[in-house]
C-alpha positions as CSV (number, residue, x, y, z in Angstrom):
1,X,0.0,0.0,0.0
2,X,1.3,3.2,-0.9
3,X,0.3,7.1,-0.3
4,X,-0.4,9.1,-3.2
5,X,-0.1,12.4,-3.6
6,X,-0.3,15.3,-6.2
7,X,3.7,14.8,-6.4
8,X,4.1,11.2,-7.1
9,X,0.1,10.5,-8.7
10,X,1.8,10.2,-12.3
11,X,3.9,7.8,-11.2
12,X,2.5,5.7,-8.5
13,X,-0.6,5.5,-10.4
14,X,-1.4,6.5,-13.9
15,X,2.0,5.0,-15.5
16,X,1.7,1.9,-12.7
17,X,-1.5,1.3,-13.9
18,X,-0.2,0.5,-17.6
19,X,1.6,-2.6,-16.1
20,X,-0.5,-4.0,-13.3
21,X,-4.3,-2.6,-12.5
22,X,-4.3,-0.4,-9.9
23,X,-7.0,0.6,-7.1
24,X,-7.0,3.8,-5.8
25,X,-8.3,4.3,-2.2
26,X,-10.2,7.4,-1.6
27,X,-10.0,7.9,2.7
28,X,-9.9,10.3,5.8
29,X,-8.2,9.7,8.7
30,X,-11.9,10.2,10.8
31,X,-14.4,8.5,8.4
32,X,-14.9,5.4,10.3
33,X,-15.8,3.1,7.4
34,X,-12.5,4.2,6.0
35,X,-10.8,2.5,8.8
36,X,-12.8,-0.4,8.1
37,X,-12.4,-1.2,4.8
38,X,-8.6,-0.1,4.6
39,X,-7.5,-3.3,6.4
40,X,-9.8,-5.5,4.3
41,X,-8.1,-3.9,0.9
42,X,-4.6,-4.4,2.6
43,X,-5.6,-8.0,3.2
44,X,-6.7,-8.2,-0.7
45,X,-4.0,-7.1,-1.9
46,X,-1.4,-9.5,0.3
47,X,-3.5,-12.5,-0.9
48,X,-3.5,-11.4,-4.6
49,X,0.3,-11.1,-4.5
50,X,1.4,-8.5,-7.1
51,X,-1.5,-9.2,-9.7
52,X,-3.2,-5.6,-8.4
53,X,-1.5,-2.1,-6.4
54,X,-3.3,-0.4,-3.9
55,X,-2.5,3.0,-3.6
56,X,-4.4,5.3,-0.6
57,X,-5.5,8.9,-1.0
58,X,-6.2,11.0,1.4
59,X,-9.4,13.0,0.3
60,X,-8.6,15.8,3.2
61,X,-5.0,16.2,2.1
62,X,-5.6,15.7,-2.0
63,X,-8.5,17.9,-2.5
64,X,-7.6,18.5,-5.5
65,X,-7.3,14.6,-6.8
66,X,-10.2,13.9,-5.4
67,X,-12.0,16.7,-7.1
68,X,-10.6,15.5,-10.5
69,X,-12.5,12.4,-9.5
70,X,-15.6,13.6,-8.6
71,X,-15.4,11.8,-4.8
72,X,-18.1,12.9,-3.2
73,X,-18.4,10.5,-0.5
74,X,-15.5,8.3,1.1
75,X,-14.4,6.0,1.2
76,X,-14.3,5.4,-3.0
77,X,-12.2,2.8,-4.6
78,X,-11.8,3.4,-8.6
79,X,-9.5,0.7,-10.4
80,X,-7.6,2.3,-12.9
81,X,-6.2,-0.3,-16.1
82,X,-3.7,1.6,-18.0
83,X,-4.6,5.2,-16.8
84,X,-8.4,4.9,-17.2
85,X,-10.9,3.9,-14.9
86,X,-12.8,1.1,-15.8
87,X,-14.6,-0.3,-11.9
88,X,-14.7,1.1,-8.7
89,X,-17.4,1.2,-5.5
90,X,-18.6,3.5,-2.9
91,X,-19.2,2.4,0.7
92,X,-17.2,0.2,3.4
93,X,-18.2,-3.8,1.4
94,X,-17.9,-6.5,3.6
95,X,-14.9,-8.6,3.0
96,X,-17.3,-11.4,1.8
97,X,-18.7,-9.1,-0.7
98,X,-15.2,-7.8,-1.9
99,X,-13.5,-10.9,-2.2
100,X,-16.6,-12.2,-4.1
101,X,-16.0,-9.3,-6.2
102,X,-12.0,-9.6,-6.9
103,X,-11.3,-11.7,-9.3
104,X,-8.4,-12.6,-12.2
105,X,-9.4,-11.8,-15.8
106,X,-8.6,-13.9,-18.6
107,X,-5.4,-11.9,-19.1
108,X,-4.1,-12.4,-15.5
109,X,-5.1,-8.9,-13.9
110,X,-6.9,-8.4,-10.8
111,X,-10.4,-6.9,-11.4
112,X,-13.9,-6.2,-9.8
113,X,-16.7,-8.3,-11.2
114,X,-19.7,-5.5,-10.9
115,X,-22.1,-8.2,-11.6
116,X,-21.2,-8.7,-7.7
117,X,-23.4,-5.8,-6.7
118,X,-20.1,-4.1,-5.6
119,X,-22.0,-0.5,-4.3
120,X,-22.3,2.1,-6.8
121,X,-20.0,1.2,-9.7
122,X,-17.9,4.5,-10.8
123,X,-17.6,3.5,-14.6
124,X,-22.0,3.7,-15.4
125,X,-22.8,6.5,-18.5
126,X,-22.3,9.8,-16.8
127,X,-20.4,9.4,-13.6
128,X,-17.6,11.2,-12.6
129,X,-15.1,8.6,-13.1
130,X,-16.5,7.2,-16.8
131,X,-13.8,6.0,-19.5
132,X,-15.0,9.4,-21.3
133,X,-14.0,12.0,-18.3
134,X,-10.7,9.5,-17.7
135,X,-8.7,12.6,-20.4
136,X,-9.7,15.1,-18.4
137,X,-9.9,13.8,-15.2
138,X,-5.5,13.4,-15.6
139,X,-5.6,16.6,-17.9
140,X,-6.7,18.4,-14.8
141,X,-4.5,17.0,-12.3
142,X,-1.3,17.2,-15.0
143,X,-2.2,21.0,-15.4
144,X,-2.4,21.7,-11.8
145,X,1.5,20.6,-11.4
């Protein structure tokens, strides 16, 4: 698990991303469902050994990547696969319900099965993390550097 921040975002997640998927973790230190779920994601990660990265953003701190996100509740997970997002969830998930949810595509990465029911999936037509907004979602954060 790694912190991101406006300084190392690029790096840690957007050219990470184009070798192994990588799920972002929108938190605050007080949002007790943050604390919840972090531990469950940590766990996820240790028993999928490599195949995904979690990275942890502080929504308080990273205002600003959160806005380029849209997060408007925490805590928010988006997977990113090669800089775009393609699944995410809102809402502290049960570890039943997220390791239901994790899975290994035919190509080997980790992904979210959103057939699960995973919470409100951030990649439906419209929503602030969509494949379309993906450009300008990184456009805004690159500009702001």
């Amino acid at each position: 698990m790694i912190d991101v921040t406006l300084a190392n975002f690029e790096s840690e997640v957007i050219a990470a991303s184009a070798q192994v998927p990588v799920l972002v973790d929108f938190w605050a230190p007080w949002c007790g469902p943050c604390r919840t779920l972090g531990p469950l994601l940590e766990k996820l990660e240790a028993a999928y050994q490599g195949r995904f990265k979690l990275v942890k953003i502080d929504s308080d701190q990273q205002q600003q990547l959160a806005a380029a996100f849209g997060i408007r509740s925490i805590p928010t997970c988006v997977l990113l696969i090669d800089g775009q997002p393609v699944d995410g969830f809102t809402g502290a998930l049960p570890e039943s319900q997220l390791l239901l949810g994790a899975q290994v595509d035919g190509l080997g990465r980790f992904v979210l099965r959103r057939a699960v029911g995973l919470g409100q999936v951030l990649v439906e037509e419209g929503s602030a993390c969509s494949r379309s907004r993906a450009t300008t979602i990184c456009a805004s954060i690159a500009c702001a550097t």
